[in-house]
C-alpha positions as CSV (number, residue, x, y, z in Angstrom):
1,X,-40.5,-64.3,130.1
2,X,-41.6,-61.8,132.3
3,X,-38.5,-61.5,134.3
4,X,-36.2,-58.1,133.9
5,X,-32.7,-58.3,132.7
6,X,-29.3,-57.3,135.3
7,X,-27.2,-55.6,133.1
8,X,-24.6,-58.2,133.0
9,X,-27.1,-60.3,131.4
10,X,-27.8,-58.0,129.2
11,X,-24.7,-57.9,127.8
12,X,-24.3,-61.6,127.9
13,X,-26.9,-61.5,125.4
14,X,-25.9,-59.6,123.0
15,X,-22.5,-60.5,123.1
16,X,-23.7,-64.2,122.6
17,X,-25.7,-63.4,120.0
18,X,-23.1,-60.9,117.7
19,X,-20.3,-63.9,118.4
20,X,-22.7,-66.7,117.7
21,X,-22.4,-65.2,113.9
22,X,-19.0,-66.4,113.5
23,X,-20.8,-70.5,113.6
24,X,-21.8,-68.9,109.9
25,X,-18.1,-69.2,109.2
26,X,-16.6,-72.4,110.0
27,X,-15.4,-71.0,113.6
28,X,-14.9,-73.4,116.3
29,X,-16.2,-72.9,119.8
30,X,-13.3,-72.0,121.5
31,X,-12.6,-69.2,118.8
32,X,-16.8,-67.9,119.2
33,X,-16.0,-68.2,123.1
34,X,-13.0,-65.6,122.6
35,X,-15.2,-63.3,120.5
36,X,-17.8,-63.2,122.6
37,X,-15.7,-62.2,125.6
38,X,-13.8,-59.4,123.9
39,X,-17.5,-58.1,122.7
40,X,-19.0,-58.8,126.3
41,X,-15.6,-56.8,127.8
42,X,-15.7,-53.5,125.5
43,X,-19.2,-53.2,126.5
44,X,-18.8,-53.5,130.3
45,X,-15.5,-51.4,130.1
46,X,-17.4,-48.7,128.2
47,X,-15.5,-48.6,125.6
48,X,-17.8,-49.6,122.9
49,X,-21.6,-49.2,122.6
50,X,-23.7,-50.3,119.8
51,X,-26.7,-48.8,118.2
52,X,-30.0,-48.9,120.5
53,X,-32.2,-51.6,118.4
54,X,-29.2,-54.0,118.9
55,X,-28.9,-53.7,122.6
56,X,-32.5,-54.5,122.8
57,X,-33.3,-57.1,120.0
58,X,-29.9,-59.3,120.0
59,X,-30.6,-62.2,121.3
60,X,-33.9,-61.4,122.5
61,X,-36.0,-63.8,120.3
62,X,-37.1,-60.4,118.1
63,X,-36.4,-58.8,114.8
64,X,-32.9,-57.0,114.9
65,X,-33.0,-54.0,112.5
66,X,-30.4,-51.2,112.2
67,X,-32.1,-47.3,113.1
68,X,-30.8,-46.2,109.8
69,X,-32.4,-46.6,106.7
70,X,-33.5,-44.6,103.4
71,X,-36.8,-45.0,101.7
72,X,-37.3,-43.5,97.9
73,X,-40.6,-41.7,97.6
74,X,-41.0,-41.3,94.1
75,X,-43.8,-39.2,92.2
76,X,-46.7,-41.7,91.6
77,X,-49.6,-42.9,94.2
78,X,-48.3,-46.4,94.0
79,X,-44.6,-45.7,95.3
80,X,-46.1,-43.0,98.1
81,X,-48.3,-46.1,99.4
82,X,-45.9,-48.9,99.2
83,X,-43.5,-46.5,100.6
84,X,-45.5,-45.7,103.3
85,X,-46.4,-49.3,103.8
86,X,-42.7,-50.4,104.1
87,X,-42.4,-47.8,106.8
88,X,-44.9,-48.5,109.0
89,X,-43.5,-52.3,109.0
90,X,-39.8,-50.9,109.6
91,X,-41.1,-48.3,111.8
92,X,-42.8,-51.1,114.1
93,X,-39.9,-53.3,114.2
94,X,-37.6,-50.7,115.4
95,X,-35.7,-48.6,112.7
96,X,-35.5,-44.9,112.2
97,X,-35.8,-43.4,108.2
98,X,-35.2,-41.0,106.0
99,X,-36.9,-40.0,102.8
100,X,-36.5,-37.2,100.1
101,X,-39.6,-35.6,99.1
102,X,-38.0,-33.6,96.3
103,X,-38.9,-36.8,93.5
104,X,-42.8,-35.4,94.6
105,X,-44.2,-33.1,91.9
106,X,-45.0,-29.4,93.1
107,X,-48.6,-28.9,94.7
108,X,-50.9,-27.3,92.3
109,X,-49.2,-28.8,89.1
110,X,-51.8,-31.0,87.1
111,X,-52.2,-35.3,87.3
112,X,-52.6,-37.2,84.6
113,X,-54.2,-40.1,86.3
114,X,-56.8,-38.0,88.2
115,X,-57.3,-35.1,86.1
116,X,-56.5,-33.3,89.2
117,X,-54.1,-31.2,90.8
118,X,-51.0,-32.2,93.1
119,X,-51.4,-32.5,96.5
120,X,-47.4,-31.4,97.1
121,X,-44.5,-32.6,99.2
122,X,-45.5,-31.6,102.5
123,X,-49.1,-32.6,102.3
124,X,-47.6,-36.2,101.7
125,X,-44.9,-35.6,104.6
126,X,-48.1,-34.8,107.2
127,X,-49.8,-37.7,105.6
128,X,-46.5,-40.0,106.9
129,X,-46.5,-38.0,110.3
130,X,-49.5,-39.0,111.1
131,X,-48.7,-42.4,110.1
132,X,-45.7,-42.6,112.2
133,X,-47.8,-40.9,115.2
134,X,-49.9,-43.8,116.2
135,X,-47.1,-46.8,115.5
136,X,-44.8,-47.0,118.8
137,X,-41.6,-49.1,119.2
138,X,-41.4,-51.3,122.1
139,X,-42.7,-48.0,124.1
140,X,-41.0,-45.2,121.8
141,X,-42.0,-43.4,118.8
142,X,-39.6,-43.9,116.0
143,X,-36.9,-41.2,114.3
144,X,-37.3,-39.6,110.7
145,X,-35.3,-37.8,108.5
146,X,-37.4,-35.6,105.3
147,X,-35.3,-33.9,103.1
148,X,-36.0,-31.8,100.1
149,X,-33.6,-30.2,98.2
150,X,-33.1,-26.2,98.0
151,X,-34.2,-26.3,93.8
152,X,-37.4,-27.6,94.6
153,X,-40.2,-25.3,93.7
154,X,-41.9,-25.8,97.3
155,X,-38.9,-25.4,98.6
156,X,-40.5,-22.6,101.1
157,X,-43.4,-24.6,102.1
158,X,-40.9,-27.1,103.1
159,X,-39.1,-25.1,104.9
160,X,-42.1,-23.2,106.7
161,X,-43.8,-26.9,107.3
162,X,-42.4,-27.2,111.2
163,X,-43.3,-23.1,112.4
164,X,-46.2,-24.6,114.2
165,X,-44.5,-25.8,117.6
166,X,-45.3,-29.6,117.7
167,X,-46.7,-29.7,113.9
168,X,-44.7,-32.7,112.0
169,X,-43.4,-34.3,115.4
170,X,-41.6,-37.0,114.0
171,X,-39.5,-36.1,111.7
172,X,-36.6,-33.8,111.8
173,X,-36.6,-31.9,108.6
174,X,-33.6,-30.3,106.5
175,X,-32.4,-28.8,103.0
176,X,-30.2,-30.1,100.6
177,X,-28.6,-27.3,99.5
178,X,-26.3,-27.7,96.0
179,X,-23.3,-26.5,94.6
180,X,-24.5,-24.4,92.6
181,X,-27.4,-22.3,95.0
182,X,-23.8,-22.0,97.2
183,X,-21.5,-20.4,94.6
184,X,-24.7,-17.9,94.1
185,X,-25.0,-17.4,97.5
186,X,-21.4,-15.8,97.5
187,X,-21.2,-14.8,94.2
188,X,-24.6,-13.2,93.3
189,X,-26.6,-13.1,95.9
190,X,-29.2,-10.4,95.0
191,X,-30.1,-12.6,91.5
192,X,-33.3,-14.3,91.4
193,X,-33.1,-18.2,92.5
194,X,-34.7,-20.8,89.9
195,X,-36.2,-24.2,90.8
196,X,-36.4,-26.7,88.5
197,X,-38.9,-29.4,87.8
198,X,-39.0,-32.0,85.1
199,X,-35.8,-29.9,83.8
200,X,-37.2,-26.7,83.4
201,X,-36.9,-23.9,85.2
202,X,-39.2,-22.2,87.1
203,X,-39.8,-19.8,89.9
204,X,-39.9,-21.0,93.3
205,X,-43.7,-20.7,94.7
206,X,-46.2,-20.1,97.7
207,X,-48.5,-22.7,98.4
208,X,-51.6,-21.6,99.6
209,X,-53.7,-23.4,101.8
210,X,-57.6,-23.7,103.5
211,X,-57.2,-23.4,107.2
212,X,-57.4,-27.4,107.1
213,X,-54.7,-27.7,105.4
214,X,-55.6,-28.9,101.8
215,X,-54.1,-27.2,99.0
216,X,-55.8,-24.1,97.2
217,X,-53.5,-22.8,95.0
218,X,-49.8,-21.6,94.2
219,X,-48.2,-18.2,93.5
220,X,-44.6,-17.7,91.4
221,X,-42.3,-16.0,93.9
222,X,-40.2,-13.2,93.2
223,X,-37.1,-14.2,95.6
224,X,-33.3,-13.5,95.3
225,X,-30.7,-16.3,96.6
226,X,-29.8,-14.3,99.4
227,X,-33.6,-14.1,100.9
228,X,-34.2,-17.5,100.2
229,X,-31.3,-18.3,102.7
230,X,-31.7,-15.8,104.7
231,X,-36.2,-17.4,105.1
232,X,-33.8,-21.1,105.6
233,X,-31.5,-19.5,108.4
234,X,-34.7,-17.7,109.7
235,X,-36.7,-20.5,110.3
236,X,-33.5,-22.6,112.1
237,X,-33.3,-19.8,114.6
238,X,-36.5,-19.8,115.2
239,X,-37.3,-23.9,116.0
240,X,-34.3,-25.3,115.2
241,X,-35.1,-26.5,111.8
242,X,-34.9,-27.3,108.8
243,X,-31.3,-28.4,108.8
244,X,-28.5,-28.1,105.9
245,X,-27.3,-30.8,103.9
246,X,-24.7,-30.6,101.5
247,X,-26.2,-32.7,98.6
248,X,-23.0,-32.6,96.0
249,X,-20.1,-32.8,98.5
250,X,-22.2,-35.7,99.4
251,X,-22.6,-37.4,95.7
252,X,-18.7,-36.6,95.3
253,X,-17.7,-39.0,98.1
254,X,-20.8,-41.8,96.8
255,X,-18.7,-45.0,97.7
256,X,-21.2,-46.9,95.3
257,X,-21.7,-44.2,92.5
258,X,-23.1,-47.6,90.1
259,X,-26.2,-48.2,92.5
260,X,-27.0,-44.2,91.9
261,X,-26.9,-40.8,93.0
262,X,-28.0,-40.7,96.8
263,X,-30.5,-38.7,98.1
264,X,-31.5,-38.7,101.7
265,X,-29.4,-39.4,105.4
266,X,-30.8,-41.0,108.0
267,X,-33.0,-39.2,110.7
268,X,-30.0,-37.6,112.2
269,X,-27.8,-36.9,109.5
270,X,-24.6,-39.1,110.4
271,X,-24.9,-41.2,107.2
272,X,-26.4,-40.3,103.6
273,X,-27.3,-44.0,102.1
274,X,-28.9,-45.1,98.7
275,X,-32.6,-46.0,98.6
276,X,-33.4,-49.4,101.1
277,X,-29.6,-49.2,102.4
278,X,-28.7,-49.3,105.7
279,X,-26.6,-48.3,108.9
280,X,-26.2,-49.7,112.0
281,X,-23.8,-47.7,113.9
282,X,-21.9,-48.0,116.9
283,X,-19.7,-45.9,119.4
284,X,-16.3,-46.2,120.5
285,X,-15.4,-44.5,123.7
286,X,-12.6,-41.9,123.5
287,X,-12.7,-40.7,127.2
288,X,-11.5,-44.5,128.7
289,X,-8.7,-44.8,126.4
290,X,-6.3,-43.1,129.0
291,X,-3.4,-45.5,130.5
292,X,-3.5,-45.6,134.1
293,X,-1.0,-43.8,136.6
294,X,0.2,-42.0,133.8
295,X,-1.7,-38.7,135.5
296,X,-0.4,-35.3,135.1
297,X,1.8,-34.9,138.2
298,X,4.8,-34.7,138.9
299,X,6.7,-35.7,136.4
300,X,5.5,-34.2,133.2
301,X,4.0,-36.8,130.5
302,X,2.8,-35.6,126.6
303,X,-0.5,-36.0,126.4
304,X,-0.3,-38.5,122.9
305,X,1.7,-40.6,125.2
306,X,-0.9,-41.3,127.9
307,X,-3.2,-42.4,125.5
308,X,-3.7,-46.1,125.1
309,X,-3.2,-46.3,121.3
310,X,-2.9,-50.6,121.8
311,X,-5.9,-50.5,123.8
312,X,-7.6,-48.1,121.1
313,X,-6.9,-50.5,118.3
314,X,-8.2,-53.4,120.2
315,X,-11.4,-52.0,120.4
316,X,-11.7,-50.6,117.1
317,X,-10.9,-54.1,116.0
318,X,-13.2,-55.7,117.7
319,X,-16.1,-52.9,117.2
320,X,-15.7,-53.5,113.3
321,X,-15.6,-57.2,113.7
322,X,-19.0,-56.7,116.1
323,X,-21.1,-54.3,113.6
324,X,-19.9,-56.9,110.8
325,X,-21.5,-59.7,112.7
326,X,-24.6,-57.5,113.5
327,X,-25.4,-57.5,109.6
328,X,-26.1,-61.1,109.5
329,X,-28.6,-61.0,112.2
330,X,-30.5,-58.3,109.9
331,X,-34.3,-59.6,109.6
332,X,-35.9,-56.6,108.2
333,X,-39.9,-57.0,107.4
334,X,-39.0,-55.2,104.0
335,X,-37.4,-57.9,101.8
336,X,-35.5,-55.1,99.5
337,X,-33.9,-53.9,102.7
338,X,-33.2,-57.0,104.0
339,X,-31.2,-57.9,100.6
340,X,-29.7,-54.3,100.0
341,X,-28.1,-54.2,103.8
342,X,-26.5,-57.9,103.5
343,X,-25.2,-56.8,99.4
344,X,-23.3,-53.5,101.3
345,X,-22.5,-54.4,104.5
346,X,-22.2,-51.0,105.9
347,X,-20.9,-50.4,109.4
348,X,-21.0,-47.0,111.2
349,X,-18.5,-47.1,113.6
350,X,-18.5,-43.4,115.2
351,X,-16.6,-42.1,118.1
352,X,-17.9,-40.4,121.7
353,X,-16.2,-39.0,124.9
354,X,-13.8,-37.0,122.5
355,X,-14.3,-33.9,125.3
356,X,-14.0,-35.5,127.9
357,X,-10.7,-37.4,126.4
358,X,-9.2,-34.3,125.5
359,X,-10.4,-32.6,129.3
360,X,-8.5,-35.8,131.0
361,X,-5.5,-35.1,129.2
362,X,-5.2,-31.3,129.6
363,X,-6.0,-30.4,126.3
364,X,-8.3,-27.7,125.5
365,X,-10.9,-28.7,122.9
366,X,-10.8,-25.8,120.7
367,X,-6.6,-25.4,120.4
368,X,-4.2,-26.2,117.7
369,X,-2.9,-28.9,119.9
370,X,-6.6,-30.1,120.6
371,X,-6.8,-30.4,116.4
372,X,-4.0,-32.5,116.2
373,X,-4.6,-34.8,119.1
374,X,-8.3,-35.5,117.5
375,X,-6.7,-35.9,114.2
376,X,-4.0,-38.5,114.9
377,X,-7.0,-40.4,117.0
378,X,-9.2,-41.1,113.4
379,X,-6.4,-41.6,111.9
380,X,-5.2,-44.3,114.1
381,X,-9.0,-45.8,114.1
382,X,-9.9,-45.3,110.6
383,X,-6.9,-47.4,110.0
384,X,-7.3,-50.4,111.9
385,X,-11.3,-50.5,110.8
386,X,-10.2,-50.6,107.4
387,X,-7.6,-53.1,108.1
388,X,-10.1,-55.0,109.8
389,X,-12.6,-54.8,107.2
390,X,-9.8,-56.1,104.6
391,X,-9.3,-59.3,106.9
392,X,-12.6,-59.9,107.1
393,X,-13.1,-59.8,103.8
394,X,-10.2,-62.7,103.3
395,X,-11.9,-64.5,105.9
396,X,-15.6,-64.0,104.8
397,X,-16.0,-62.8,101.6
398,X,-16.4,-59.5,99.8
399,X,-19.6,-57.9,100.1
400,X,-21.6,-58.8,96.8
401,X,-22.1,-54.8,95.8
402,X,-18.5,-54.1,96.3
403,X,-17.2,-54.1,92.1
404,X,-20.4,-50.8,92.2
């Protein structure tokens, strides 16, 4: 309307909004009223922060969207395109994506349909750079995730793809290394490393390129495990990219192994999710969970026992309870997201301030005792947001995809 927010407002809104939800559910409006003042006070007390695109779109008369979603690119023109069409619609409305180029058939290798040659993975992953360049978010370019894993044959021009300062901008880029290139990394590292494409194996290659970029050609390499890792770490310490991923130990802890083997994270890594899921995360605040004028002094006080553990579950409660609400505002522009986030109802609820927690208490971050106190804190959260979820599951429903 014209008219900037307070910041009191502000979070007015989106508490209204998130506790509006609960109408969905047969709650009166003295129970919404309550809900919306515990989310309204965890956000002023800074003790609970949601993810960006819900401070700005709840309640605000515009699409609310989670930044963390996974798109599949899969080895045909047709996905690529639709692919890169759903993005651009997701990108505009607010999210941030992540995509695993390895389903993308080597450049150089032949095409049926065009009786051609393959463009590769990271000519397609400029193609949705440049894409993502010109489509801004309510002033801000959005965040992206490419992936590729290490058994790729273009692994190398994956992992070169970023040595240009400022080439690739908007994507962070990583590896997903497997189980088995680790246990040859420490158990025979000099042997040469196979890719594999289409279930044979093959050697990893060079791309070559015209200085414009368009594929010219590709050359077998000849490249142990150990130089292949050693070109990865080379690269990080160079730009700070590509990243590592840990693609197995990933797949081992799938909480939905029936909808498939997952693939990609989101654009900063906290969450690997199947294809169209999503995340929308939130943080609780460690460093104000200290109970007042218990301060070191004079009389000695352990530092598990000037932390507000009641105080810690109450906002853990109420954080899961505020994500879960956040799902049914969802209205994605991509109708197999929209459907895939309300069938899983994932919530991210992630921690800050566990420094400056630990730095209050006279802790040092990096001691035994530093180890325990950060262990007994996720313990004590991980347990009330699964308690939490359990109760909202009596009170709402269980999330259709839940028996996967």
């Amino acid at each position: 309307k014209g008219k900037q927010e307070m910041p009191a407002e502000m979070f007015h809104r989106i508490a209204g909004a998130i506790a509006g939800v609960e109408a969905k559910y047969g709650k009166d409006k003295a129970t919404i009223t309550r809900f919306e003042k515990d989310f309204f006070d965890v956000m002023t007390k800074k003790e609970f922060t949601p993810a960006g695109r819900t401070i700005t779109n709840a309640g605000g008369g515009t699409r609310v969207v989670a930044n963390r979603i996974v798109l599949p690119i899969m080895d045909s023109m047709e996905s690529i395109f639709q692919t890169l069409k759903d993005s651009a619609l997701l990108q505009q409305a607010g999210a941030g994506l992540g995509f695993d180029f390895s389903h993308l058939r080597p450049a150089y290798l032949p095409t049926r349909t065009s009786k051609g040659v393959a463009s590769g993975p990271v000519s397609f992953l400029r193609v949705y750079d440049g894409a993502f360049g010109v489509i801004k978010q309510q002033g801000r370019h959005g965040a992206n995730m490419a992936m590729m894993r290490v058994d790729h044959p273009d692994v190398l021009d994956f992992v070169k793809c970023k040595v240009k300062e400022g080439d690739i901008r908007n994507f962070n880029i990583s590896i997903n290394v497997t189980d088995e290139f680790m246990k040859a990394l420490t158990e025979r590292p000099n042997t040469q490393w196979y890719a594999t494409w289409n279930g044979q194996k093959m050697k990893p290659r060079k791309v070559l390129r015209a200085p414009n970029g368009s594929v010219i050609g590709a050359e077998e390499l000849t490249i142990t495990v150990k130089e292949l890792f050693d070109e990865i770490v080379h690269y990080a310490w160079l730009n700070g990219e590509p990243g590592i991923g840990f693609i197995d130990a990933v797949n081992r802890t799938n909480p939905l192994p029936g909808l498939g083997p997952i693939d990609s994270s989101n654009p900063c890594g906290e969450q690997f999710l199947h294809h169209y899921d999503v995340c929308n995360l939130g943080s609780l605040n460690l460093a104000g969970m200290i109970k007042e004028g218990l301060a070191k002094g004079k009389k000695p006080v352990s530092p598990m026992a000037r932390i507000d553990w009641k105080r810690l579950e109450f906002v853990a409660k109420t954080s899961t309870r505020m994500l879960d609400n956040v799902i049914d505002l969802f209205d994605y522009p991509v109708a197999k997201v929209d459907e895939m986030a309300k069938k899983n109802r994932r919530v991210g609820l992630g921690i800050m301030g566990l420094a400056d927690l630990l730095y209050q208490l006279g802790v040092q971050y990096n001691s035994e005792e530093g180890v325990t106190v950060a262990e007994a804190l996720m313990e004590r959260i991980q347990r009330t947001a699964h308690q939490t979820s359990r109760e909202l599951a009596k009170e709402k429903g269980i999330f259709p995809n839940y028996p996967l």
